[in-house]
TIPAMI-722785 format. One record per residue (C-alpha): x, y, z. Coordinates in Angstrom, 1 decimal. Layout:
N
<rec c1="X" c2="Y" c3="Z"/>
...
! end
This chain:
365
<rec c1="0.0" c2="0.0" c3="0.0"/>
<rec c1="1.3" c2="3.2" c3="-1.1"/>
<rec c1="1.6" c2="6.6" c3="0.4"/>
<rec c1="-1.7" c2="7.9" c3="-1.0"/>
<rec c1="-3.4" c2="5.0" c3="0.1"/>
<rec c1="-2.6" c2="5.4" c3="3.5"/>
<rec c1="-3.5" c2="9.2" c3="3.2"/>
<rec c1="-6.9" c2="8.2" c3="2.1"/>
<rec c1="-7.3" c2="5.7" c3="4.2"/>
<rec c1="-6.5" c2="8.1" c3="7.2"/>
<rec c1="-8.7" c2="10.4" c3="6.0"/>
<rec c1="-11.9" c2="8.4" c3="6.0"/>
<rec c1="-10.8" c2="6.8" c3="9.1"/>
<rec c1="-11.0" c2="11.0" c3="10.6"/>
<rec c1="-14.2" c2="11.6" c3="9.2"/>
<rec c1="-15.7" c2="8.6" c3="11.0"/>
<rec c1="-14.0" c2="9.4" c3="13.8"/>
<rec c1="-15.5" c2="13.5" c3="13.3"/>
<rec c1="-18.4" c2="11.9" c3="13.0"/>
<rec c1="-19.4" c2="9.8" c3="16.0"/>
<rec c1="-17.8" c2="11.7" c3="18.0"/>
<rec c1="-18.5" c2="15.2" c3="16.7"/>
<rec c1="-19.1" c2="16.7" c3="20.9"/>
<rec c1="-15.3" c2="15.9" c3="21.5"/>
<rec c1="-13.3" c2="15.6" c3="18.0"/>
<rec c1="-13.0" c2="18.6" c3="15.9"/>
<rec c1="-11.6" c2="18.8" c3="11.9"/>
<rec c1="-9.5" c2="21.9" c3="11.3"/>
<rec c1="-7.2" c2="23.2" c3="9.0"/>
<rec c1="-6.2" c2="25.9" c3="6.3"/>
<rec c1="-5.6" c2="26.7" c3="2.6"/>
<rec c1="-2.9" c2="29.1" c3="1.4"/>
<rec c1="-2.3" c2="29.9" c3="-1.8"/>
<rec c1="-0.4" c2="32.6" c3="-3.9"/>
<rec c1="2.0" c2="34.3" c3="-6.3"/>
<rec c1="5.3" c2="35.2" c3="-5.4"/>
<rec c1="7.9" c2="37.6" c3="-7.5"/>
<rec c1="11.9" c2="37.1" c3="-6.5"/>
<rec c1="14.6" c2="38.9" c3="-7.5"/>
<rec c1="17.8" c2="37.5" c3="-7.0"/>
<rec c1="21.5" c2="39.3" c3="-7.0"/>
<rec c1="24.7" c2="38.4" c3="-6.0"/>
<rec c1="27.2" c2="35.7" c3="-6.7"/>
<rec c1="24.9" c2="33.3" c3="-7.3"/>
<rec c1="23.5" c2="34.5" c3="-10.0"/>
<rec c1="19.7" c2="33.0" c3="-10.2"/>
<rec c1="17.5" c2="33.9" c3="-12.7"/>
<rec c1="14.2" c2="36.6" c3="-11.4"/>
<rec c1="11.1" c2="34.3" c3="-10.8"/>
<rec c1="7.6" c2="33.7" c3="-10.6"/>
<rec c1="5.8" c2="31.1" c3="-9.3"/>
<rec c1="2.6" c2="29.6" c3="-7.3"/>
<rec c1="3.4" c2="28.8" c3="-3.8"/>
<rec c1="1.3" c2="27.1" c3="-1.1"/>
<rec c1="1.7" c2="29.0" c3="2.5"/>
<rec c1="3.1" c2="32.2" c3="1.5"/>
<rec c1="1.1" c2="33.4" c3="4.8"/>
<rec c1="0.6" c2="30.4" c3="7.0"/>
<rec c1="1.6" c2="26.6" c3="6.0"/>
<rec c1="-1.3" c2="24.7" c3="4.5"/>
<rec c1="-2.8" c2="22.2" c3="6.8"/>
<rec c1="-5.7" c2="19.9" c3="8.0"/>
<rec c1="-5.8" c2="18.3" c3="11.2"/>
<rec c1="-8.0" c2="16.3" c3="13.8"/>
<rec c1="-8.3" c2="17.2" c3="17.8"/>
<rec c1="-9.9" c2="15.6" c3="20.1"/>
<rec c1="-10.1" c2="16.3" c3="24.3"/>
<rec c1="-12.3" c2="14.0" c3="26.6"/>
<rec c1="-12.6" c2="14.7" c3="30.2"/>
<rec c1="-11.9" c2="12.1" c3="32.9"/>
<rec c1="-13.4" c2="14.4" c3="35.8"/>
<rec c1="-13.4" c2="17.6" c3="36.2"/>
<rec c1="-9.6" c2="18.4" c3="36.5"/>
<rec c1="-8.1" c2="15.6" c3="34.3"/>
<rec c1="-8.7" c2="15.1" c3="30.6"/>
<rec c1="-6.9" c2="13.7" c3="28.0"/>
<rec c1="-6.7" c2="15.1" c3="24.2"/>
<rec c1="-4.7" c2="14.1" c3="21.1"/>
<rec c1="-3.9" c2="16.4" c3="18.0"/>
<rec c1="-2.8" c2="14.6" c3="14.6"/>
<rec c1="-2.0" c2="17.3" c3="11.4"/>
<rec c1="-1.2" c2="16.7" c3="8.3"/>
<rec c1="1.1" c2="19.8" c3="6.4"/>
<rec c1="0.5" c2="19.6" c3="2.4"/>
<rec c1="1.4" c2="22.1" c3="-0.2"/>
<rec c1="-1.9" c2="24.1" c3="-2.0"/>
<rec c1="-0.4" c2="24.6" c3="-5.3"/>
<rec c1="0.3" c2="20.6" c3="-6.0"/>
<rec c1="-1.9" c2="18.7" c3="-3.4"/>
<rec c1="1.3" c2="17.0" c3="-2.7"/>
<rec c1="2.0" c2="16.2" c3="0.7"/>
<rec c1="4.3" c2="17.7" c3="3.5"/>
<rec c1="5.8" c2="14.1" c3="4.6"/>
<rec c1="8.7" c2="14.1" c3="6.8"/>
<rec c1="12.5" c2="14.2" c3="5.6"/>
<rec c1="11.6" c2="10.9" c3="3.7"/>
<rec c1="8.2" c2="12.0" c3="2.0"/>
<rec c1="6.6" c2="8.6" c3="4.5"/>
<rec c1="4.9" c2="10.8" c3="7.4"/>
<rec c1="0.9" c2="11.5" c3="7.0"/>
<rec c1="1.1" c2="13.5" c3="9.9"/>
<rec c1="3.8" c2="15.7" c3="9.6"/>
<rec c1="2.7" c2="18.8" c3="11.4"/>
<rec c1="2.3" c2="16.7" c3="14.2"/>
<rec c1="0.8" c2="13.5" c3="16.4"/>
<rec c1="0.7" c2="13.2" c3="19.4"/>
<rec c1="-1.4" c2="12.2" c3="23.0"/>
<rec c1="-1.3" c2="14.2" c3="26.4"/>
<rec c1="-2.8" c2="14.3" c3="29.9"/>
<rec c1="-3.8" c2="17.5" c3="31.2"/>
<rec c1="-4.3" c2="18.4" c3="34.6"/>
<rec c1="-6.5" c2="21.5" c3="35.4"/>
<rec c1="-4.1" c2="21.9" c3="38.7"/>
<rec c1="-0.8" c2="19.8" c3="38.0"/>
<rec c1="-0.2" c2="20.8" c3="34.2"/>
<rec c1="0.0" c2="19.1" c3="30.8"/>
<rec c1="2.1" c2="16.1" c3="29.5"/>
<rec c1="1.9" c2="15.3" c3="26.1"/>
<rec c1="4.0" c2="12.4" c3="23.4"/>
<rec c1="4.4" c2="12.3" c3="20.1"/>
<rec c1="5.9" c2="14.4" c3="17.1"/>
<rec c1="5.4" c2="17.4" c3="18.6"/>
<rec c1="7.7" c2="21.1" c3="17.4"/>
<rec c1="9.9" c2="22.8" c3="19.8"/>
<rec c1="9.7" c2="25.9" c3="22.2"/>
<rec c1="11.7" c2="28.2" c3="19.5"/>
<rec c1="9.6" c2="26.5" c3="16.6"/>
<rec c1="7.1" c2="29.3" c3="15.0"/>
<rec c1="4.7" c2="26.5" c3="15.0"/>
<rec c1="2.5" c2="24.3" c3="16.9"/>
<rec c1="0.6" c2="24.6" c3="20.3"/>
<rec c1="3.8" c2="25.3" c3="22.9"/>
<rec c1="5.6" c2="28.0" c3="20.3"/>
<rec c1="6.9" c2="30.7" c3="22.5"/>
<rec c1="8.1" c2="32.4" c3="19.1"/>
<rec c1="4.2" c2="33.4" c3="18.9"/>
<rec c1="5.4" c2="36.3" c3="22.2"/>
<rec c1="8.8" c2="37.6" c3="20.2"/>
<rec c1="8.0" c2="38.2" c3="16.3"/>
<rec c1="4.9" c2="39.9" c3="14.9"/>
<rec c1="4.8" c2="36.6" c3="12.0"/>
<rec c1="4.9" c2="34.2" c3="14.7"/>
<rec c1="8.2" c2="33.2" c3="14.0"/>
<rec c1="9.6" c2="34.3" c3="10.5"/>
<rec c1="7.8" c2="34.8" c3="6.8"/>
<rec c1="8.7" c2="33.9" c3="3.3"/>
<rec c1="12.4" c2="34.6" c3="2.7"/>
<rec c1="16.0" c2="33.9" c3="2.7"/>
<rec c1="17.1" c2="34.3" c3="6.7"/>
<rec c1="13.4" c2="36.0" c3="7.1"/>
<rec c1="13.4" c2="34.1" c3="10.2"/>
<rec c1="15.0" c2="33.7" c3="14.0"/>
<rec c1="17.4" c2="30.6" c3="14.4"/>
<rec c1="14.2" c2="28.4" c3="15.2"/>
<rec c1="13.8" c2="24.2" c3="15.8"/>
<rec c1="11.2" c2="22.6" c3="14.1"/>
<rec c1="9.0" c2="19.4" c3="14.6"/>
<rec c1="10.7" c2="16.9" c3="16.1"/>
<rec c1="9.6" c2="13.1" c3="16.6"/>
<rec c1="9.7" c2="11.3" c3="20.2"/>
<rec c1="9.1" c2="14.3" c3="22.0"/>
<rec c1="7.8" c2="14.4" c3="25.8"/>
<rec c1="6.6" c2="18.2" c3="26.7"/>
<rec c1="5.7" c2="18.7" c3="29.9"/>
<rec c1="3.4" c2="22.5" c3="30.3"/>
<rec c1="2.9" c2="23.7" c3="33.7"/>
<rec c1="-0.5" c2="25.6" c3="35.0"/>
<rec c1="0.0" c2="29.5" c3="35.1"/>
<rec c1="1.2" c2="31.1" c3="38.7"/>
<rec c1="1.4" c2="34.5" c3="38.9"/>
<rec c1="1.8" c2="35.3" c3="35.1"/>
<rec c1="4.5" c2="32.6" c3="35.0"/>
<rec c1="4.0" c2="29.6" c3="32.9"/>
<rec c1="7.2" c2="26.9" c3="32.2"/>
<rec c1="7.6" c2="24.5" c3="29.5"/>
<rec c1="9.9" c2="21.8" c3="29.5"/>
<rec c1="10.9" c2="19.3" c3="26.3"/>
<rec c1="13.1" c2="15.9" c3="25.4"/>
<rec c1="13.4" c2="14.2" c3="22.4"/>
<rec c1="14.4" c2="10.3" c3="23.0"/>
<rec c1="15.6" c2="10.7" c3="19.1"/>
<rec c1="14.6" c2="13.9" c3="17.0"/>
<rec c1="13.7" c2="11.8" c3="13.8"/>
<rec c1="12.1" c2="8.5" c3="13.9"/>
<rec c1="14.1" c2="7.6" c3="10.5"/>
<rec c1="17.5" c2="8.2" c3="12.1"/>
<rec c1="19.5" c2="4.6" c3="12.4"/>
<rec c1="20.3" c2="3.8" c3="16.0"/>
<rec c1="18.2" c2="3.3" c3="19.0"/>
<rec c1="16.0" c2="6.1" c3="21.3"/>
<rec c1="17.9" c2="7.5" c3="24.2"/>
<rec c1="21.6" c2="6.3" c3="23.0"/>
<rec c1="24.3" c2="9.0" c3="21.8"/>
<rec c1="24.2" c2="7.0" c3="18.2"/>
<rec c1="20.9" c2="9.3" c3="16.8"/>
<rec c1="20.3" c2="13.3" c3="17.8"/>
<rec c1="18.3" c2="14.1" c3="21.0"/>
<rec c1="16.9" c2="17.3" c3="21.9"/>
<rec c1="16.3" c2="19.2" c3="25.1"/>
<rec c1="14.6" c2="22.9" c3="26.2"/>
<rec c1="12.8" c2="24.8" c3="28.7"/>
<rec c1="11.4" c2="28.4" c3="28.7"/>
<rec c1="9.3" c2="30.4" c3="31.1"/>
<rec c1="6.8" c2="32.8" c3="30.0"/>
<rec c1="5.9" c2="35.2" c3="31.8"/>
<rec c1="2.4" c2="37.4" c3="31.1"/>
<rec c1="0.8" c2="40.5" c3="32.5"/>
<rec c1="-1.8" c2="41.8" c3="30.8"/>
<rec c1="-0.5" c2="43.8" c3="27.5"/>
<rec c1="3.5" c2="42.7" c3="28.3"/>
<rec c1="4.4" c2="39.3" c3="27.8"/>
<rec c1="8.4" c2="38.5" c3="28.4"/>
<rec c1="9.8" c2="34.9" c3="27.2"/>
<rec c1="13.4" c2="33.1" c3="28.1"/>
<rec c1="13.9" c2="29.8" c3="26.3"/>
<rec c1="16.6" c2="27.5" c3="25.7"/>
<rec c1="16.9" c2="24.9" c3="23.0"/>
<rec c1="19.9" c2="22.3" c3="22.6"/>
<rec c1="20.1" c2="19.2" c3="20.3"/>
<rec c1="23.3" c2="16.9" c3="20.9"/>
<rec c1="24.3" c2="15.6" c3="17.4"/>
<rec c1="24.0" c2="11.3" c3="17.1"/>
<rec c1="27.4" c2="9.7" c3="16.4"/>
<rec c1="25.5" c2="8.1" c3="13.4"/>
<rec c1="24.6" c2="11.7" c3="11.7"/>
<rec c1="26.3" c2="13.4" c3="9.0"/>
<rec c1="25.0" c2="16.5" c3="8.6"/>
<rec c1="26.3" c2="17.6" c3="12.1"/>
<rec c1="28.5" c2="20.5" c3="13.5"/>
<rec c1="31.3" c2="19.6" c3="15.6"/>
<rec c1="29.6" c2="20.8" c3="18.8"/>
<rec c1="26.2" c2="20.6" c3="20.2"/>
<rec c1="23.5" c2="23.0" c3="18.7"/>
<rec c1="22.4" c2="25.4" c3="21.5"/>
<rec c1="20.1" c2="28.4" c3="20.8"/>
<rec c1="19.1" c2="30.7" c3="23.8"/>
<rec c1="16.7" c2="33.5" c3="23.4"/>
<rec c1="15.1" c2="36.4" c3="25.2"/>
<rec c1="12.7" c2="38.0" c3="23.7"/>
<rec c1="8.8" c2="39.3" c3="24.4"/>
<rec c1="6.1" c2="41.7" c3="23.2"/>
<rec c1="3.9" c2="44.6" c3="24.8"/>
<rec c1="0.8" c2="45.9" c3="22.8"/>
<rec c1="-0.4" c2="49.7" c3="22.8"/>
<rec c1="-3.4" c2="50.0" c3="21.4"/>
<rec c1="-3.3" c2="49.5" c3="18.0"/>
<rec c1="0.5" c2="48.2" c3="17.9"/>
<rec c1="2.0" c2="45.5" c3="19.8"/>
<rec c1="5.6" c2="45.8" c3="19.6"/>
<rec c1="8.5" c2="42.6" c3="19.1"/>
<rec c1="11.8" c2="42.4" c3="20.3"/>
<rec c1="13.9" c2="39.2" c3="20.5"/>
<rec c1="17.5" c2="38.5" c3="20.5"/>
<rec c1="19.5" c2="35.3" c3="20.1"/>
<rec c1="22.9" c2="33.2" c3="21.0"/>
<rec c1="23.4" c2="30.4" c3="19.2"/>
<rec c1="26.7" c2="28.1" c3="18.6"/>
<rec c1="26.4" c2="24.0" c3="16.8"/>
<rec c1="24.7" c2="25.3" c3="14.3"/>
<rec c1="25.1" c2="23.1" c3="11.2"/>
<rec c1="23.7" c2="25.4" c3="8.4"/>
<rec c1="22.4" c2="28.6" c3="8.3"/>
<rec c1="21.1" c2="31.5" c3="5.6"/>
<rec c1="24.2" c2="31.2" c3="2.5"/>
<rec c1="25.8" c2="28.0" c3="4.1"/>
<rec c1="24.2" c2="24.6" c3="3.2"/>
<rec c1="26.3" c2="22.9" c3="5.3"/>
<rec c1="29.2" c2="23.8" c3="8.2"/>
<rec c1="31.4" c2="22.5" c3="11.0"/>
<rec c1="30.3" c2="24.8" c3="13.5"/>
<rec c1="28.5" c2="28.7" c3="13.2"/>
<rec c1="28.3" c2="30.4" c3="16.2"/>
<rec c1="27.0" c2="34.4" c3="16.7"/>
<rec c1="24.0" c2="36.1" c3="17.7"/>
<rec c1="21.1" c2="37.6" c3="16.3"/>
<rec c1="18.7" c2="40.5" c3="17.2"/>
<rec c1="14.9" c2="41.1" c3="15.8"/>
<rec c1="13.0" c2="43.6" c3="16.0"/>
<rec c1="9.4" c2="44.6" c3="14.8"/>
<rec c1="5.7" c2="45.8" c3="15.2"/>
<rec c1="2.1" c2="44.8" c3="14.3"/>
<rec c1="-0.3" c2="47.5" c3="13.5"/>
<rec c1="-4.3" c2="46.1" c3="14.3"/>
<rec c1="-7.2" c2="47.8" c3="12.0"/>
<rec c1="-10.2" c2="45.9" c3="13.1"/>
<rec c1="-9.8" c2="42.1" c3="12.0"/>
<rec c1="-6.9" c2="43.0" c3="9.9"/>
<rec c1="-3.2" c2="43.8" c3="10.4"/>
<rec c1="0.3" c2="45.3" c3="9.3"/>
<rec c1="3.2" c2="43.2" c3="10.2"/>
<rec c1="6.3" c2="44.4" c3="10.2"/>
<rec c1="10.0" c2="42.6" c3="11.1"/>
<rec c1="13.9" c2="43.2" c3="10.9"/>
<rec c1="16.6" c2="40.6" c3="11.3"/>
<rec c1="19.8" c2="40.6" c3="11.6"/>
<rec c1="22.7" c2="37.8" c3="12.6"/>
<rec c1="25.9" c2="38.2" c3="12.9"/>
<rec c1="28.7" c2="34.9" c3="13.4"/>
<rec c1="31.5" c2="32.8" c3="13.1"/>
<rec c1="31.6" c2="30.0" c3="10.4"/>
<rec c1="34.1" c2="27.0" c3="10.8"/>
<rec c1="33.8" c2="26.0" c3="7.1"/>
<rec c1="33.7" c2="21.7" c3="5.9"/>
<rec c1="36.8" c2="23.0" c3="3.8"/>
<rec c1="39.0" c2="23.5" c3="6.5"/>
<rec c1="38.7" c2="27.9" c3="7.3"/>
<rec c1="37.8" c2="28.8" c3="10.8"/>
<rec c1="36.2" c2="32.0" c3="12.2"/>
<rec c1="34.5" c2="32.9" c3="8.6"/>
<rec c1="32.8" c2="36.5" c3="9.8"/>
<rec c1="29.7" c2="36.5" c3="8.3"/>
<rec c1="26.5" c2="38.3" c3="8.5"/>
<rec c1="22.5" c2="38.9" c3="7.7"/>
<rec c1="19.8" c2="41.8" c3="7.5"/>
<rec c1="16.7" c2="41.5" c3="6.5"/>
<rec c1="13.6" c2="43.5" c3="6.7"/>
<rec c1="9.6" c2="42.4" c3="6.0"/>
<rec c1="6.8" c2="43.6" c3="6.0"/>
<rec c1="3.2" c2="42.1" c3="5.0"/>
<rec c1="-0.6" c2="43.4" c3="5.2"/>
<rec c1="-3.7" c2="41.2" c3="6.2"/>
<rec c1="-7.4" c2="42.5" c3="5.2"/>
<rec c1="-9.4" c2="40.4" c3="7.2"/>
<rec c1="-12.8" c2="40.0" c3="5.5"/>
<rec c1="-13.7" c2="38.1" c3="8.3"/>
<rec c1="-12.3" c2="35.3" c3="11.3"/>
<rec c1="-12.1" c2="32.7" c3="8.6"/>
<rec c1="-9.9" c2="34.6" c3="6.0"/>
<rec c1="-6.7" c2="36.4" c3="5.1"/>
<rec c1="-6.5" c2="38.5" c3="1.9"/>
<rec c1="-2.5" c2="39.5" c3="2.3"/>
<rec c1="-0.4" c2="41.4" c3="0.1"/>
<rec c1="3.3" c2="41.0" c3="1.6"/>
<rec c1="7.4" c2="42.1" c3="0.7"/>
<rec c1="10.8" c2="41.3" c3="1.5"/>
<rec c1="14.7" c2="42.2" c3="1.3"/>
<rec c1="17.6" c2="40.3" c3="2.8"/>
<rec c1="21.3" c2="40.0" c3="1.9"/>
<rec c1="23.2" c2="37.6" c3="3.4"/>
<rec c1="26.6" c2="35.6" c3="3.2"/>
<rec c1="27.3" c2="32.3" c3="2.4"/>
<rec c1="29.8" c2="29.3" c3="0.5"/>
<rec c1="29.0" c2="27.9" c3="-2.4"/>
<rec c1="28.6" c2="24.4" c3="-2.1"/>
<rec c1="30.6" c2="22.8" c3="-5.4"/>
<rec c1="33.1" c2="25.6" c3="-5.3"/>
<rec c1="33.8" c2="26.4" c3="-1.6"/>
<rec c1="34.0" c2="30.1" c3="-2.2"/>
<rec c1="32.8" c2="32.7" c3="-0.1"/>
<rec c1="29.8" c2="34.4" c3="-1.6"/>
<rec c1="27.3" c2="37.6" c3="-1.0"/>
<rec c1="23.7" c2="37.2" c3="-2.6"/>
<rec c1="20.4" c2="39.7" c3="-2.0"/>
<rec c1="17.1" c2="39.2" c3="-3.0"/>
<rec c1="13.5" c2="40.8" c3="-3.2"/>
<rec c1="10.2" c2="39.4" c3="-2.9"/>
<rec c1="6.7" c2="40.5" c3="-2.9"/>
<rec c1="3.7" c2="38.2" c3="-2.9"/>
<rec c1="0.1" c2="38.2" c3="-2.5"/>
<rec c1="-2.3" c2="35.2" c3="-1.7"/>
<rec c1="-5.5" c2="34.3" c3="0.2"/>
<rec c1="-5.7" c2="31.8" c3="3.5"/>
<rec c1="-9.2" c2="30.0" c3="4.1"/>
<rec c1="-9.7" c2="28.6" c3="7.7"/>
<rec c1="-11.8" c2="25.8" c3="8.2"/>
! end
């Protein structure tokens, strides 16, 4: 049985699911679609395009949650979401293609008093995505838009993942994390140092209009992976928001050191530097005007043998949403960034730039 067969096969089994059960199990999802210009300059030297793209604004989705109560301070809930490109219908499937549920699956326990424990595929603290995204509080896109380096240094979704949420005290609210192994189709066994495991914890703290974040992400590298930098990835971040009516302001800044890859370089030993982002959201009704600059500065040790590379990124984007109503985004968006890099046949250093602007429509359901 193919891919698409199990897809289908999922689906109907949701809809029944949706079905019986309609008082406790909800379908969700989205649709984004547009038309994106880039311009490209540099050393690189791509041609200008134009193209379809599917979640231009938000990544196209459709998901299932369910939550059933056990008494009236413990319940237990699921979430599983598939991620699937508008344009194509193709689907969103994992670094193999072979995952229905990319976006995520997993189970958890809640606690009205004690807190939330959940397991499963589930995306970090410092993700831009997903229900325990702390990225949400620090950038006015929720964690980067459409762009080359448009973005913090984020995480992403990560398999075998154990989150523990606690309840909210006094505007303070911790999250905890551990993956047992990061990607189910790594070779080597959970909890060993042969496959990449991933730890974090952040505290948010809220107080009406001001909501402040610290958060600390680390992923020790599996002696079986390739694509690895010769120290642990950590990322720390501080960061938070505080909204004057009609503008909430961002600010976020970053340390980060292990990184493997990052804006112009595919691939690297080590990049270490820091990164500070800045930016503001302007609220007309429904709609809104975001608004975000980045910039990175670090250290590359090179796979060709050159340490202590200086190199850099700036960025600045900015993007519209007429809200028609709760259900649907009419956006109209652009974006600049230049930003070093190597070239990954020739090894040498290069300096590229490009421009975007895009417009598109998002449907929730």
């Amino acid at each position: 049985m193919n891919l698409h067969h199990y897809a289908a096969s999922a689906g109907f089994a949701l809809l029944a699911i949706s079905t019986a059960m309609a008082s406790s199990v909800t379908i969700y999802g989205r649709i984004d679609t547009g038309v994106v210009y880039n311009n490209y300059g540099g050393d690189t030297h791509k041609p200008s395009t134009v193209s379809m793209e599917s979640g231009l604004n938000t990544a196209s989705r459709i998901g299932i949650r369910g939550i059933e109560e056990i008494n009236s301070d413990i319940s237990v809930q699921f979430r599983l979401e598939n991620r699937f490109a508008s344009d194509t219908g193709a689907l969103k499937g994992g670094s193999k293609g072979d995952k229905i549920f990319e976006g995520c699956s997993y189970l958890g326990l809640t606690s009205k008093s004690l807190g939330e424990v959940s397991m499963g595929r589930i995306s970090g603290i410092v993700s831009g995505s997903g229900a325990y995204d702390l990225e949400f509080f620090m950038d006015s896109f929720g964690g980067g838009t459409y762009g080359t380096g448009l973005t913090p240094v984020k995480s992403s979704r990560i398999d075998n993942m154990i989150t523990y949420r606690s309840p909210t005290f006094a505007g303070f609210q911790t999250t905890l994390q551990y993956s047992m192994k990061t990607d189910g189709n790594e070779e080597g066994n959970e909890n060993t140092s042969a496959v990449n495991r991933f730890y974090a914890g952040g505290i948010r703290y809220n107080l009406n209009k001001l909501n402040l974040v610290a958060a600390y992400e680390e992923t020790d590298w599996g002696r079986n992976t390739t694509a690895k930098a010769s120290t642990s990835k950590k990322v720390a971040t501080l960061g938070g928001s505080y909204r004057f009516d009609p503008v909430t302001i961002y600010l976020q800044g970053q340390y980060f050191n292990g990184v493997n890859k990052l804006d112009g370089f595919s691939e690297a030993k080590n990049i270490k530097g820091f990164g500070i982002y800045g930016g503001t959201q302007f609220w007309f009704g429904l709609s809104s005007w975001q608004s975000m600059v980045y910039y990175r500065n670090y250290k590359v040790d090179t796979i060709n043998g050159i340490n202590h590379h200086r190199a850099s990124l700036i960025g600045v984007a900015t993007k519209y949403l007429y809200r028609p109503s709760k259900s649907i985004d009419m956006y109209i968006g652009a974006g600049f960034s230049r930003w070093d890099g190597q070239n990954s046949k020739t090894k040498k250093f290069t300096k590229d730039h490009n421009i975007n602007v895009f417009t598109g429509i998002t449907k929730y359901f």
